[in-house]
N, C-alpha and C positions, 0 to 999 in steps of 0.2 A: 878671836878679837878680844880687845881688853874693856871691860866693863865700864871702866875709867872713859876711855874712850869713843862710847858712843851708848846712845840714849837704851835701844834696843839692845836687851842682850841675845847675843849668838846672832844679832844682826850686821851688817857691813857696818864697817868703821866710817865714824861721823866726818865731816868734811872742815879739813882746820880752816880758820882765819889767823891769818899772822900779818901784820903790817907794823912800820915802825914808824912814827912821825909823819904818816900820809895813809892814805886812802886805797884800801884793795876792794875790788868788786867780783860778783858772782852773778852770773846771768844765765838764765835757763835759756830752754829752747824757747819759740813761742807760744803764748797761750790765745789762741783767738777767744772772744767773749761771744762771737753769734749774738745780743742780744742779751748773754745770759751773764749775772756776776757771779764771779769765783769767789771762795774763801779759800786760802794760802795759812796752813798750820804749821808749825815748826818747834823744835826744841831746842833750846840753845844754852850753852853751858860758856860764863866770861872767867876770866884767868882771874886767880886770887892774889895779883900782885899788879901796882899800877892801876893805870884807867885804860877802859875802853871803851867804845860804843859800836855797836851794831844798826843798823838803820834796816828795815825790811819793805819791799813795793813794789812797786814795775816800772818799769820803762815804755817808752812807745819803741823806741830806736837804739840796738843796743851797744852801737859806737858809739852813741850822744849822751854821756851823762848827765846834759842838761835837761833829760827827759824823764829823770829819775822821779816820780814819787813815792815815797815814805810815809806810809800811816803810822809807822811802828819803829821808837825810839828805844832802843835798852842802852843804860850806860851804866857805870861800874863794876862789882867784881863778884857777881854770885855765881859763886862755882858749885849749886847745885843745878842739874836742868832741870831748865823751867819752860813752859810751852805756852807762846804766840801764836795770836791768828790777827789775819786784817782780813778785810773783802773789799771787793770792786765797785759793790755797789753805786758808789758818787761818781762811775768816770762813766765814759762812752762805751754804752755794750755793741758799738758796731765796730771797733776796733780794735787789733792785735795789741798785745800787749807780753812781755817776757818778766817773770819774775826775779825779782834782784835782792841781793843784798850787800851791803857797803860795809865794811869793818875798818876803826882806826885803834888803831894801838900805840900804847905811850912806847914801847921797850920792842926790840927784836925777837924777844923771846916769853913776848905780851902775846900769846895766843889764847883764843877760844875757840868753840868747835858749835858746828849746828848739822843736826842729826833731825830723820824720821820726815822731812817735809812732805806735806800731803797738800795737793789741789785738788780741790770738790766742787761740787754746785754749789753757792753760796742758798740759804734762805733765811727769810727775814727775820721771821722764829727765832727769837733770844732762844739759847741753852740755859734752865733751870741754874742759880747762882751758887744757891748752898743744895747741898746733898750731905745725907748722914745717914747714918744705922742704927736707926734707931730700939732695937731689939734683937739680940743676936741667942736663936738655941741650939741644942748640939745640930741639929741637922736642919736651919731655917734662919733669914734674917731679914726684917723689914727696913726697907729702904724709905725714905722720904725725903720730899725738897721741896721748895717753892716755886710753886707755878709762876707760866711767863701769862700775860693777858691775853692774847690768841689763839693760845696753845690748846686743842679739842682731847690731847693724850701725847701719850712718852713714848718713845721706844727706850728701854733700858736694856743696856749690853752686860752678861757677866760673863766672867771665866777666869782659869785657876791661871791665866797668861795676861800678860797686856797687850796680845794682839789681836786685832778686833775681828781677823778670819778664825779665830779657835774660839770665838763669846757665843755664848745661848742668847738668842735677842727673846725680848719679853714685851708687850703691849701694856700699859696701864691709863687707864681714863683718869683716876685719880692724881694726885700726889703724894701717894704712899704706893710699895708694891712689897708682897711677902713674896721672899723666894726660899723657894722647898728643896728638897733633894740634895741639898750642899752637904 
């Protein structure tokens, strides 16, 4: 696959959006909520020429676009990927719901691409906002960020990959963590 291409490398190739003066949709399978809210992550990369916008959400019904909601608006043309989440939180967790997403593109050959989508358990737990390295030696480097208000400890993920089944996971009660052995 071409790196250009999709967010993951040596991952499957990312799923184009091409529309030209109207509206194309993407709908998954369904996702039932039981009760519980999803978080829906994604990476998506807009075409550097023209406008575009992306819209990201669910559906209840997924012949009825009048069923569409959008927590998540991108519009213009940043052609670097950049990675969205929304969650379910606000809807009804007794009912089905299919994750969507809507693309319009100014030009026929206005495409963008969205790569890597993951649904999870949603929780309420903000993810720490800044994160930084704050000390790096040949073989150690201390991580820190700022805590959320709830938050009792971290799990911090590293590895020499960006995919999260090849990361060492780490525990830390604080908001700093030194990692060894690197």
């Amino acid at each position: 696959t071409n790196a250009q291409h999709n967010h993951t490398p040596g991952g499957n190739r990312a799923m184009f959006l091409l529309a030209e003066y109207y509206y194309n949709m993407f709908v998954s399978g369904v996702v039932p909520l039981s009760g519980d809210a999803i978080k829906v992550s994604f990476w998506l990369m807009m075409p550097s020429y023209g406008s575009a916008e992306v819209l990201a959400g669910v559906m209840t019904n997924p012949d009825d676009t009048s069923t569409f909601i959008p927590p998540v608006t991108v519009t213009g043309n940043n052609t670097s990927w950049t990675e969205y989440e929304f969650n379910t939180s606000s809807l009804d967790g007794n009912a089905s719901y299919y994750v969507a997403f809507r693309y319009y593109g100014e030009y026929s050959y206005n495409s963008g691409a969205i790569d890597d989508i993951t649904i999870s358990e949603y929780s309420p737990c903000d993810r720490p906002a800044t994160a930084s390295v704050v000390d790096v030696q040949e073989y150690s480097a201390t991580l820190a960020w700022n805590g959320v208000s709830i938050a009792t400890g971290y799990w911090v993920y590293y590895g020499t990959t960006n995919h999260f089944e090849d990361a060492t996971a780490v525990f830390a009660t604080d908001t700093a963590i030194q990692l060894n052995n690197l």
